[in-house]
mmCIF file of the N, C-alpha and C atoms, coordinates in Angstrom:
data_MODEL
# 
_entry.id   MODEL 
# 
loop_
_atom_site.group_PDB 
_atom_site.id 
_atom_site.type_symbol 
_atom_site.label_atom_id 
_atom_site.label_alt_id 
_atom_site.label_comp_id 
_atom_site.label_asym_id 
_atom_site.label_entity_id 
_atom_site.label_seq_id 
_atom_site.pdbx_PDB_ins_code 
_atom_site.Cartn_x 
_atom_site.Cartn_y 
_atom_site.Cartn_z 
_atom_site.occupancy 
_atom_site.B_iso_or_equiv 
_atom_site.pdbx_formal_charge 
_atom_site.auth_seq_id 
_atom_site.auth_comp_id 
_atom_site.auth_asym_id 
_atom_site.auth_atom_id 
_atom_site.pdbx_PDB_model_num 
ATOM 1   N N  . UNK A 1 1  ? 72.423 169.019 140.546 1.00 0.00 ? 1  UNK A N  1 
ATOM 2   C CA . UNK A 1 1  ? 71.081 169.511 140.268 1.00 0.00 ? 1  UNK A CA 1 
ATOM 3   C C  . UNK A 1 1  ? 70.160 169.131 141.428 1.00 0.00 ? 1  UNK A C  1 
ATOM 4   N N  . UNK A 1 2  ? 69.290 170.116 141.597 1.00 0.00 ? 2  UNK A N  1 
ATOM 5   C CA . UNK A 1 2  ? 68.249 169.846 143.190 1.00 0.00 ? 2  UNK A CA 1 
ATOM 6   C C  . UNK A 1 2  ? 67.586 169.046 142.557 1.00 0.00 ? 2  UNK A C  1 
ATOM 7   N N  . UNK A 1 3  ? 66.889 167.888 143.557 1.00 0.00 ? 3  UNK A N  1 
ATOM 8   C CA . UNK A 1 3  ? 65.842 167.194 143.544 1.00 0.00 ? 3  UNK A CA 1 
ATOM 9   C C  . UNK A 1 3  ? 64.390 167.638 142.876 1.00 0.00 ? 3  UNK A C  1 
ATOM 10  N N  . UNK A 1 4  ? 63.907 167.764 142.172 1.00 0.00 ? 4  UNK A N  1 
ATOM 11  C CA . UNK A 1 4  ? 62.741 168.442 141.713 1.00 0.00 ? 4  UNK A CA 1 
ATOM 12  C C  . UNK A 1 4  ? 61.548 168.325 143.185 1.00 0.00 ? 4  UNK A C  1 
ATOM 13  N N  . UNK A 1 5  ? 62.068 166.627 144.024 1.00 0.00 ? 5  UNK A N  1 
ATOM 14  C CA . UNK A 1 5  ? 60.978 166.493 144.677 1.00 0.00 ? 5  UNK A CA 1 
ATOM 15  C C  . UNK A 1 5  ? 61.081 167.045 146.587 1.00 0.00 ? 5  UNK A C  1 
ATOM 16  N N  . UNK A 1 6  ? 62.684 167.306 146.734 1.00 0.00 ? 6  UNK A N  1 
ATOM 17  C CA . UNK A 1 6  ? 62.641 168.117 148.042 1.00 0.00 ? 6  UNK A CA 1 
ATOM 18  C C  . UNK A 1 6  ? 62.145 169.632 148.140 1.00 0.00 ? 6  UNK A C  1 
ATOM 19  N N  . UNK A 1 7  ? 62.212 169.747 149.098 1.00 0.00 ? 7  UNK A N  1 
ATOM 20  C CA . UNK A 1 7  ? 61.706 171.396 149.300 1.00 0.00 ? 7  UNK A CA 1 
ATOM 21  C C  . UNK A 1 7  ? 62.900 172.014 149.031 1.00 0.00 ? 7  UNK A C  1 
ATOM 22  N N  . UNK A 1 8  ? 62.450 173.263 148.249 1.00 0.00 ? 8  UNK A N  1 
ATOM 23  C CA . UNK A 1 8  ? 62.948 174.632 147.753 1.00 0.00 ? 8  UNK A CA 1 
ATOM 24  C C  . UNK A 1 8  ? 63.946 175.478 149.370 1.00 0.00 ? 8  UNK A C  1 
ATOM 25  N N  . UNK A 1 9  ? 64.664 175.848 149.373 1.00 0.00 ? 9  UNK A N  1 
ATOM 26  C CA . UNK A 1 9  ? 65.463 176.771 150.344 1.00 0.00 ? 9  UNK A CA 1 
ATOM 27  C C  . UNK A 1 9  ? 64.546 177.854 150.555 1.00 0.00 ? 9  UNK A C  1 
ATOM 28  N N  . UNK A 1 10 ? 64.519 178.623 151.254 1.00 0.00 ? 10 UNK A N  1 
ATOM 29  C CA . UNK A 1 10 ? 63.620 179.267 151.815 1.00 0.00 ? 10 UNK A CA 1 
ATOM 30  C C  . UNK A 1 10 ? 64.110 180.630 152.395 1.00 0.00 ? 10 UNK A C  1 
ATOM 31  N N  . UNK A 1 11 ? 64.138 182.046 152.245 1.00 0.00 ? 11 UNK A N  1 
ATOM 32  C CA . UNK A 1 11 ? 65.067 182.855 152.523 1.00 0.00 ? 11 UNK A CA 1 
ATOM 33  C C  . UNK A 1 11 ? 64.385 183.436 153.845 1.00 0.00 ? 11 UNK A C  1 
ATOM 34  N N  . UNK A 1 12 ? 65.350 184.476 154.410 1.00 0.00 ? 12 UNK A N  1 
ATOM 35  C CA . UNK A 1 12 ? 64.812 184.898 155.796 1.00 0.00 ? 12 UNK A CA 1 
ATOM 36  C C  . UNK A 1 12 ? 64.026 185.923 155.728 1.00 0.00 ? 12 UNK A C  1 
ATOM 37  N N  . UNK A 1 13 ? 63.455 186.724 154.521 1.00 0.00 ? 13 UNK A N  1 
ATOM 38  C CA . UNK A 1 13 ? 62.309 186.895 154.544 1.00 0.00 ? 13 UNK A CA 1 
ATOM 39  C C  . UNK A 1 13 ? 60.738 185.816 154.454 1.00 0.00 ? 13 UNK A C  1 
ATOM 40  N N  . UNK A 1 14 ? 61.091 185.280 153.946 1.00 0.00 ? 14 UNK A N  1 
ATOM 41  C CA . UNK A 1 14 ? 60.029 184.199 153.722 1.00 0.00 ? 14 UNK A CA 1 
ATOM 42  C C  . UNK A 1 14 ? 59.642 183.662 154.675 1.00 0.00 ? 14 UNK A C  1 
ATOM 43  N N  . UNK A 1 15 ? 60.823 183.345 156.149 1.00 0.00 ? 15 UNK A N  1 
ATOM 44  C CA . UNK A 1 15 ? 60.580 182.635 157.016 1.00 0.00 ? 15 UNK A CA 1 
ATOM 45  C C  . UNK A 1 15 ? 60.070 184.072 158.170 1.00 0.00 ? 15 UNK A C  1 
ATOM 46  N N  . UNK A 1 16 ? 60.549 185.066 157.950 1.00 0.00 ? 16 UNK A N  1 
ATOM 47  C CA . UNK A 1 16 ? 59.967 186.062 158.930 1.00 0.00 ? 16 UNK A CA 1 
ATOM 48  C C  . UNK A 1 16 ? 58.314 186.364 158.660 1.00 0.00 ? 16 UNK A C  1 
ATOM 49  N N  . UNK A 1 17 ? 58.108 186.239 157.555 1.00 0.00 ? 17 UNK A N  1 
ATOM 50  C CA . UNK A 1 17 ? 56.032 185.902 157.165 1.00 0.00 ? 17 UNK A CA 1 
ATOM 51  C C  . UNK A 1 17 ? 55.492 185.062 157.823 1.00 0.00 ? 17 UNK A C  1 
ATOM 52  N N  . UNK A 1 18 ? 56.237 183.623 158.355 1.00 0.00 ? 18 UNK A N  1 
ATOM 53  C CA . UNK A 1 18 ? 55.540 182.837 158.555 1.00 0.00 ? 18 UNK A CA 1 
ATOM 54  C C  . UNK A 1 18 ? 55.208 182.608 159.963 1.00 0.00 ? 18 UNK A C  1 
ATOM 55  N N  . UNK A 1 19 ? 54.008 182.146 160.553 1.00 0.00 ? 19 UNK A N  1 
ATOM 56  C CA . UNK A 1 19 ? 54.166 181.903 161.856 1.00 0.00 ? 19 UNK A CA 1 
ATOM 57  C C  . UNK A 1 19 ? 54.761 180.760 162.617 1.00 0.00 ? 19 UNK A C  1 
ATOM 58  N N  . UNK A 1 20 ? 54.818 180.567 163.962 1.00 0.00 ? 20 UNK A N  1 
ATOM 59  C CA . UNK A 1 20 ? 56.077 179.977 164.564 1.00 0.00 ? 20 UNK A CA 1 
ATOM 60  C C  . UNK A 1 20 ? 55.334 178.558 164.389 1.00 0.00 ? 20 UNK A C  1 
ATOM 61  N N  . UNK A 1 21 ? 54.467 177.893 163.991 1.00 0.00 ? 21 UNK A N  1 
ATOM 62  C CA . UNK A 1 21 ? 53.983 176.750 163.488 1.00 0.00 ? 21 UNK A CA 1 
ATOM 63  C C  . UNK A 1 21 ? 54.447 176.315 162.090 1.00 0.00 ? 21 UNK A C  1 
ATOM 64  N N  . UNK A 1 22 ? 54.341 177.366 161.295 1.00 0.00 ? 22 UNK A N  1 
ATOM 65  C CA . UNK A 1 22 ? 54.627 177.442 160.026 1.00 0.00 ? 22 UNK A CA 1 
ATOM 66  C C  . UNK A 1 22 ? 56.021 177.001 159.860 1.00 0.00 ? 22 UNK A C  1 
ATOM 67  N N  . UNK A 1 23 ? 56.855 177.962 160.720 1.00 0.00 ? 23 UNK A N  1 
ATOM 68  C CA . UNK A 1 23 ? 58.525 177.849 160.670 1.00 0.00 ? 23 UNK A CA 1 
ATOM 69  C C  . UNK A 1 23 ? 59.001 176.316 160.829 1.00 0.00 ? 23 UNK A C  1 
ATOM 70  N N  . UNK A 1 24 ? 58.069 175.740 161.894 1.00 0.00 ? 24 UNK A N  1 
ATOM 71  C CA . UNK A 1 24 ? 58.784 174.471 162.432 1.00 0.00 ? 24 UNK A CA 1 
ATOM 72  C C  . UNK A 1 24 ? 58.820 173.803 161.985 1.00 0.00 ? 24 UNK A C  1 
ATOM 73  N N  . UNK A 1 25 ? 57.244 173.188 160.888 1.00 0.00 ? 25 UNK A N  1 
ATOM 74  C CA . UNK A 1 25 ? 57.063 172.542 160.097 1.00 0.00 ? 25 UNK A CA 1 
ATOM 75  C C  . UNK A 1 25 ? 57.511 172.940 158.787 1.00 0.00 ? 25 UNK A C  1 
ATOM 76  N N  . UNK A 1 26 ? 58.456 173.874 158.459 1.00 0.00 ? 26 UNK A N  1 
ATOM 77  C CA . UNK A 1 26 ? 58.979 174.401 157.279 1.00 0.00 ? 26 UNK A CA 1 
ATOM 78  C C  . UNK A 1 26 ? 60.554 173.202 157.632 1.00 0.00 ? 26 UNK A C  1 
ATOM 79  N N  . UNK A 1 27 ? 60.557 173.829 158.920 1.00 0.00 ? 27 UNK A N  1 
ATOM 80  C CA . UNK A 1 27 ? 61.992 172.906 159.081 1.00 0.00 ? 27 UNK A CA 1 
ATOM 81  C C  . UNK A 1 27 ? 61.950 171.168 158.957 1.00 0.00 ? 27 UNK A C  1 
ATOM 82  N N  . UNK A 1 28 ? 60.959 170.875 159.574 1.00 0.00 ? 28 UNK A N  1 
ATOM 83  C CA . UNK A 1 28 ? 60.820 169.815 159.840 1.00 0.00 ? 28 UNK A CA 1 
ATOM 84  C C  . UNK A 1 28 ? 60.456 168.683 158.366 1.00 0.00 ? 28 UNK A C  1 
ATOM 85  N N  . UNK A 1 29 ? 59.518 169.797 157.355 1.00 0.00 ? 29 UNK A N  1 
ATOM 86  C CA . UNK A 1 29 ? 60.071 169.075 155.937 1.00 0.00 ? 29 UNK A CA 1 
ATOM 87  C C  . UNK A 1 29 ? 61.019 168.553 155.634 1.00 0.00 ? 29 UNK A C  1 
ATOM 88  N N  . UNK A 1 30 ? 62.646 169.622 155.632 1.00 0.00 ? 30 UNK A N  1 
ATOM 89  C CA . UNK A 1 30 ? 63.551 170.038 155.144 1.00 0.00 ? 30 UNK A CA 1 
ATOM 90  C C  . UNK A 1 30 ? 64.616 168.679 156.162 1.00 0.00 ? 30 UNK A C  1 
ATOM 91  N N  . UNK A 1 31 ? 64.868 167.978 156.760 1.00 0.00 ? 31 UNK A N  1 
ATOM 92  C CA . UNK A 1 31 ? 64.960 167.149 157.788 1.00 0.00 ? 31 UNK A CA 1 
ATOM 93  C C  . UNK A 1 31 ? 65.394 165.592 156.687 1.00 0.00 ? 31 UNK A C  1 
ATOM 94  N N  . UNK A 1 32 ? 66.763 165.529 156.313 1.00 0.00 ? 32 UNK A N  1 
ATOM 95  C CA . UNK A 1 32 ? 67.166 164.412 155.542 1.00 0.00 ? 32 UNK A CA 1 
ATOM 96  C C  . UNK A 1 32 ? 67.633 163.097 156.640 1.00 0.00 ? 32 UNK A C  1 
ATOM 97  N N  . UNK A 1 33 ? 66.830 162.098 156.604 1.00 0.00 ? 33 UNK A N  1 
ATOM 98  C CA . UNK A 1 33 ? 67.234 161.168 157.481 1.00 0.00 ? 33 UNK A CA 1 
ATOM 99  C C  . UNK A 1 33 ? 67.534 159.933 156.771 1.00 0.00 ? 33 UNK A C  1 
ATOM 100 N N  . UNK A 1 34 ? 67.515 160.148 155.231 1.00 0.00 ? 34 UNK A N  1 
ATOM 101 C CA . UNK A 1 34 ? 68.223 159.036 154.516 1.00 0.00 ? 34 UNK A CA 1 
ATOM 102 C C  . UNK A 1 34 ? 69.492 159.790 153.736 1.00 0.00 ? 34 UNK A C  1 
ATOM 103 N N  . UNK A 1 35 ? 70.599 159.547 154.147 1.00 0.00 ? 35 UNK A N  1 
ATOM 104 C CA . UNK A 1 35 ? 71.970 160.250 153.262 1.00 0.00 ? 35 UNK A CA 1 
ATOM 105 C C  . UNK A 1 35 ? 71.791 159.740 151.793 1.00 0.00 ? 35 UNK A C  1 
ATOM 106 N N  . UNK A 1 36 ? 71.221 158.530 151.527 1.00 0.00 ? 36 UNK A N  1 
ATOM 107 C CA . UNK A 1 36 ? 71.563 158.119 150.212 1.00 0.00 ? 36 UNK A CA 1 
ATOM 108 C C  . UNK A 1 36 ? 70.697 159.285 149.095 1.00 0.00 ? 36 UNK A C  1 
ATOM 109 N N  . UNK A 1 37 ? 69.863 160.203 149.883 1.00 0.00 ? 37 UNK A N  1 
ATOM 110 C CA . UNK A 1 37 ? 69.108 160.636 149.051 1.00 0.00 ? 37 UNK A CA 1 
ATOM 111 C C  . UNK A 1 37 ? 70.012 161.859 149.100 1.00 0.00 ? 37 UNK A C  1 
ATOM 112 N N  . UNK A 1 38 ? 71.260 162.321 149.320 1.00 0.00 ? 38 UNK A N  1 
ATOM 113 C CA . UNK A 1 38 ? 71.742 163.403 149.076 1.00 0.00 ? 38 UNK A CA 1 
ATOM 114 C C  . UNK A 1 38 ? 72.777 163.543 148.102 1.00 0.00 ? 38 UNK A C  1 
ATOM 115 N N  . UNK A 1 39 ? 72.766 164.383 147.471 1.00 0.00 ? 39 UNK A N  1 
ATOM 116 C CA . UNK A 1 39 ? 73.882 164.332 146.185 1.00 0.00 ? 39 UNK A CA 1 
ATOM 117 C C  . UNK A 1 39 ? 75.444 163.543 146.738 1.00 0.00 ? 39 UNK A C  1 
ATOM 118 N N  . UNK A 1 40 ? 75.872 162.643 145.834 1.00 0.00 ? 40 UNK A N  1 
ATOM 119 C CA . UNK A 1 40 ? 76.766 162.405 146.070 1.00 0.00 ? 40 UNK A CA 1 
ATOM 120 C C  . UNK A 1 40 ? 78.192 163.161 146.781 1.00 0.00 ? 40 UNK A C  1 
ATOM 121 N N  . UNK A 1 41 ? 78.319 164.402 146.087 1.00 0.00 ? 41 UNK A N  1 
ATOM 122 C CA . UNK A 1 41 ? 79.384 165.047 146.191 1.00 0.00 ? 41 UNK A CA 1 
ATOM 123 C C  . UNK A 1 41 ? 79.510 165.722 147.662 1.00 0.00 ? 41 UNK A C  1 
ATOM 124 N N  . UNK A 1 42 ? 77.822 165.954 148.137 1.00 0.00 ? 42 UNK A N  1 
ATOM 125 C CA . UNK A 1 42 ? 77.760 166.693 149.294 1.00 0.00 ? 42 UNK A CA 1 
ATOM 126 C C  . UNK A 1 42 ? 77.903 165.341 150.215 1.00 0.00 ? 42 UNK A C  1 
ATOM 127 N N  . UNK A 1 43 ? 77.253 164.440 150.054 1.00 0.00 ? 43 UNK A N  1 
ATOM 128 C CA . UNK A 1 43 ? 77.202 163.048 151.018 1.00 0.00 ? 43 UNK A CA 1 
ATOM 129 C C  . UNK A 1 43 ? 78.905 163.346 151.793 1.00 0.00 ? 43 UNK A C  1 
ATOM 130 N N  . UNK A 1 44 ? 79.763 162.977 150.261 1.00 0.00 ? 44 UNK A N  1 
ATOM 131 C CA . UNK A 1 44 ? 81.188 162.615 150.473 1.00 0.00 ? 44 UNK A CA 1 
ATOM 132 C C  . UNK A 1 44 ? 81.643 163.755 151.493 1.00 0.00 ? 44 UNK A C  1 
ATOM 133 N N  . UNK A 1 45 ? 81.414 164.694 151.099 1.00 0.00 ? 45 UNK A N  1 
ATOM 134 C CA . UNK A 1 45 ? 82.339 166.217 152.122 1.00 0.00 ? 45 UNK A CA 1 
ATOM 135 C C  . UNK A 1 45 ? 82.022 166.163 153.400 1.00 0.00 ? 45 UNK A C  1 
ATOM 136 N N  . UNK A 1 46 ? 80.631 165.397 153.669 1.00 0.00 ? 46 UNK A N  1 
ATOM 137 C CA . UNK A 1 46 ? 80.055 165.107 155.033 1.00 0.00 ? 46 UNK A CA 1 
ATOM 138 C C  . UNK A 1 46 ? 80.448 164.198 155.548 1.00 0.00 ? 46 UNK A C  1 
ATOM 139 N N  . UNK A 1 47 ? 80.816 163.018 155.033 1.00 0.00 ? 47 UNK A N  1 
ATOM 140 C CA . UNK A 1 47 ? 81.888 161.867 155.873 1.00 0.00 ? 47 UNK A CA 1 
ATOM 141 C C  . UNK A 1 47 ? 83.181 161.893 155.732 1.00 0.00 ? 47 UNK A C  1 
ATOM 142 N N  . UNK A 1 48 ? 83.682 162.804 155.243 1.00 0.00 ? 48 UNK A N  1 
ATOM 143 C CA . UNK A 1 48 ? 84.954 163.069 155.132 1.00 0.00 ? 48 UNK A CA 1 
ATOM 144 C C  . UNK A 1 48 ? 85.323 163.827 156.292 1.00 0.00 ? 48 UNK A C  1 
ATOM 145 N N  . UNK A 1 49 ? 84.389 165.136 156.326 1.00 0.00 ? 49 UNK A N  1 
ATOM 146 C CA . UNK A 1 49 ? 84.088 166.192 157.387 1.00 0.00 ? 49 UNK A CA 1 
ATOM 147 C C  . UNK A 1 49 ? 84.812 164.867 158.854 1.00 0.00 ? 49 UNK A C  1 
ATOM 148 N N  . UNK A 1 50 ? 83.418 164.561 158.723 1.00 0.00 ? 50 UNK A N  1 
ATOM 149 C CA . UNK A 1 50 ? 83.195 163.060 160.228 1.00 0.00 ? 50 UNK A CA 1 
ATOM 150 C C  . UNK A 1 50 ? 84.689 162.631 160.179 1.00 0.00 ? 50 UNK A C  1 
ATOM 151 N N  . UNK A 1 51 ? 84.959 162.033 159.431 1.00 0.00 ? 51 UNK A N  1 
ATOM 152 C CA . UNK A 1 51 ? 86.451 161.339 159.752 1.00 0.00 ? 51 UNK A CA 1 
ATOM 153 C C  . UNK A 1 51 ? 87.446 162.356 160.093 1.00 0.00 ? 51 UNK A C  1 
ATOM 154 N N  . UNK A 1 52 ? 87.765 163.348 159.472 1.00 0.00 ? 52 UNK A N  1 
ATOM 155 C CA . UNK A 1 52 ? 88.451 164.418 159.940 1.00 0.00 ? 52 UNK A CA 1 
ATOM 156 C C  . UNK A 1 52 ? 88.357 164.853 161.155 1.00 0.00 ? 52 UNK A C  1 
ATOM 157 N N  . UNK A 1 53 ? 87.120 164.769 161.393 1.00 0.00 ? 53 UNK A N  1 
ATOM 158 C CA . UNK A 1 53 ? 86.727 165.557 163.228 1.00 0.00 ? 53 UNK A CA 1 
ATOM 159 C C  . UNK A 1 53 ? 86.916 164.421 164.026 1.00 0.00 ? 53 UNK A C  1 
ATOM 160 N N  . UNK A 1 54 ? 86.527 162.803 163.396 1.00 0.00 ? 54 UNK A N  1 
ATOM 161 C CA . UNK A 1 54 ? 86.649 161.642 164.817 1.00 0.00 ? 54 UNK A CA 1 
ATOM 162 C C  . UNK A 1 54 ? 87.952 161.867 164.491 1.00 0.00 ? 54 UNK A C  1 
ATOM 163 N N  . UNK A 1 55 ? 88.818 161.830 163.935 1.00 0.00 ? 55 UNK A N  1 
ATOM 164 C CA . UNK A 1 55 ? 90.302 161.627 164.010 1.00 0.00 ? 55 UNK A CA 1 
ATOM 165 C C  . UNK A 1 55 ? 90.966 162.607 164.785 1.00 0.00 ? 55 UNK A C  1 
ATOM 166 N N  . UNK A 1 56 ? 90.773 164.052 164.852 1.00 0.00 ? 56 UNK A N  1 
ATOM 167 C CA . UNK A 1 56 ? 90.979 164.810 165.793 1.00 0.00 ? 56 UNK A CA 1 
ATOM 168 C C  . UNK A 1 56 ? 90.667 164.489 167.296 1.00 0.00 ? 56 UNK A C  1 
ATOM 169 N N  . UNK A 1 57 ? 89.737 164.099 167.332 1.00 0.00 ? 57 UNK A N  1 
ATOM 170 C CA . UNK A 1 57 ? 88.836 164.104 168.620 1.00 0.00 ? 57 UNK A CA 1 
ATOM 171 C C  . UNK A 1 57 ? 89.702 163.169 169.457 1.00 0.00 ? 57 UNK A C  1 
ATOM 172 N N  . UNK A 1 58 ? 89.711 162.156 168.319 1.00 0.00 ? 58 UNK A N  1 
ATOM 173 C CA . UNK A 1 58 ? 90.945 160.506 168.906 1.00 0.00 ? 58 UNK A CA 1 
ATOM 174 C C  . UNK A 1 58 ? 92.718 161.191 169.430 1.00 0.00 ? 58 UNK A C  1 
ATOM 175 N N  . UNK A 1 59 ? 92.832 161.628 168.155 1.00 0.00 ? 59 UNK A N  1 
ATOM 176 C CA . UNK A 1 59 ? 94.147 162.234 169.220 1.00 0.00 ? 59 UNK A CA 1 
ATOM 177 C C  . UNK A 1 59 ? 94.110 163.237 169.877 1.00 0.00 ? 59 UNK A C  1 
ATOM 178 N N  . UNK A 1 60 ? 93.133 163.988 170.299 1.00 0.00 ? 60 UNK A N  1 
ATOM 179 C CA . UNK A 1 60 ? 93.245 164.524 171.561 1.00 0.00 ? 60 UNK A CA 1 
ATOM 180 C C  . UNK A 1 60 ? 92.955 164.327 172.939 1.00 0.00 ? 60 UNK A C  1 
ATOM 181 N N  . UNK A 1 61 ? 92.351 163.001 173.167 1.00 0.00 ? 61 UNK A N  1 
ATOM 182 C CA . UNK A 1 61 ? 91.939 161.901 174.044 1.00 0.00 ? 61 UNK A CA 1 
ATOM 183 C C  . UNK A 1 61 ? 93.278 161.290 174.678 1.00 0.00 ? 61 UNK A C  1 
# 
């Protein structure tokens, strides 16, 4: 379930209304720099992701 208190997704009409001030600071809301605040399930697929890709990266070095 979404956060009641992050920002709403935003479609590409919505973002083609807005001006290029508007856009940035639309993005710049949207900008998660604490993971703990992200659903668990998505957190996990994202460090899983990471380990999957450093582990590649390592054996191809």
């Amino acid at each position: 379930m979404a956060d009641p208190e992050s920002p709403r997704l935003l479609t590409a009409a919505e973002l083609d209304e807005m001006s290029p001030d508007e856009r940035s600071q639309a993005f710049r809301d949207r900008i998660v720099t604490n993971p703990a605040t992200l659903p668990e399930d998505f957190r996990s697929l994202i460090e899983a992701t990471a380990r999957k890709l450093g582990t590649q990266a390592t054996e191809a070095s």
